[in-house]
C-alpha positions as CSV (number, residue, x, y, z in Angstrom):
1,X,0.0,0.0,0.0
2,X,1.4,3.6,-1.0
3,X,0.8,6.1,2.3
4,X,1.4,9.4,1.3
5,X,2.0,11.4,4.8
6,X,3.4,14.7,5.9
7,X,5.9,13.0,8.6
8,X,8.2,9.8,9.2
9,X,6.2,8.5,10.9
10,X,3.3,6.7,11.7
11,X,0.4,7.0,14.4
12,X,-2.1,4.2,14.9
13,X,-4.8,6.4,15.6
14,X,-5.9,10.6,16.2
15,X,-6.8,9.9,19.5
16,X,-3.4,7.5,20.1
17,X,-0.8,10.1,19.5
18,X,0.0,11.7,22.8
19,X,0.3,7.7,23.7
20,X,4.3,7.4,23.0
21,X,4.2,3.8,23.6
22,X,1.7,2.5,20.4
23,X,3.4,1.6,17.2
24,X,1.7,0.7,14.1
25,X,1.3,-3.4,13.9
26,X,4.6,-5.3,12.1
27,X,2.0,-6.9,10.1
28,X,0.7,-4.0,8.3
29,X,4.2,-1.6,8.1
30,X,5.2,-4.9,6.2
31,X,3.5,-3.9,3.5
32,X,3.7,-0.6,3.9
33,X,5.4,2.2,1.4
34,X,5.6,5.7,2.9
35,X,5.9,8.6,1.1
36,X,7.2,11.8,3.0
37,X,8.5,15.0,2.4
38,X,12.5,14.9,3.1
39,X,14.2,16.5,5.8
40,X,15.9,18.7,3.2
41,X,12.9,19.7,1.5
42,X,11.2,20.6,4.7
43,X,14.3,22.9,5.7
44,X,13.7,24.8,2.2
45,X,10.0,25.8,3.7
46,X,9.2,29.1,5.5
47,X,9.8,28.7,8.6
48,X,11.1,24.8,8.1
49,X,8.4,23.0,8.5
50,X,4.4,21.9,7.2
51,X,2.2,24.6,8.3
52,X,0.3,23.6,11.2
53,X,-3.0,25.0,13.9
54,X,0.2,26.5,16.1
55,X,0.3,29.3,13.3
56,X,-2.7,30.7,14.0
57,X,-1.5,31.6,17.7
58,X,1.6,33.1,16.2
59,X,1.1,34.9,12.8
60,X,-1.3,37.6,11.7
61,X,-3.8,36.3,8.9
62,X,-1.9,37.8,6.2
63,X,1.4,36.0,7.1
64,X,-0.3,33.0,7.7
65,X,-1.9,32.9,3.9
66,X,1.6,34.0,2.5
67,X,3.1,31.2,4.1
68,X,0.6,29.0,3.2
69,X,0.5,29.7,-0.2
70,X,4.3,29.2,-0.9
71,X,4.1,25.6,1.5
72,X,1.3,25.2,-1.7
73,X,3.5,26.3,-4.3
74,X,6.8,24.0,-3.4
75,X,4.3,21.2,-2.7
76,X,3.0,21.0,-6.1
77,X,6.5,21.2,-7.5
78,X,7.2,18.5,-5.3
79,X,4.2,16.2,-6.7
80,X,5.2,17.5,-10.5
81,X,8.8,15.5,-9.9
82,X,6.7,12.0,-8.8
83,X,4.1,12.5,-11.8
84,X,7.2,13.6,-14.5
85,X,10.0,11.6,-13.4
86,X,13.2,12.0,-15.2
87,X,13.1,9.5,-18.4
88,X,17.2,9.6,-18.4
């Protein structure tokens, strides 16, 4: 199975992750591919990471939709690599 996912790594479940101790089952990570944004890639970002809810606390409304928009912008140039891979 292909799991697109914004991080590393993997939860079980929303209301599990503030439980450090659950892992995903062997069973299913088996046949698991995940696909995440590298570390490099998130460095390039405003700010260095995904936006996230902490933003709102933090940035006016204009800053936040700036930032937004160019976390947007490098995503789809991200996805335009996978969908035109080089044919060399």
């Amino acid at each position: 199975m292909l799991y697109p996912h914004f991080r590393d790594r993997l939860t079980p479940g929303w209301f599990d992750k503030m439980l450090r101790w659950r892992t995903p089952q062997r069973s299913v990570i088996d046949q698991l591919v995940l696909m995440c944004p590298s570390d490099a890639f998130l460095a390039q970002l405003p700010h260095g990471k995904i936006p996230d809810r902490d933003d709102f606390r933090v940035m006016s409304p204009q800053d936040r939709v700036a930032y937004w928009e160019t976390c947007v912008r490098e995503s789809e140039r991200l996805a335009r690599g996978f969908s035109q891979p080089d044919q060399r």
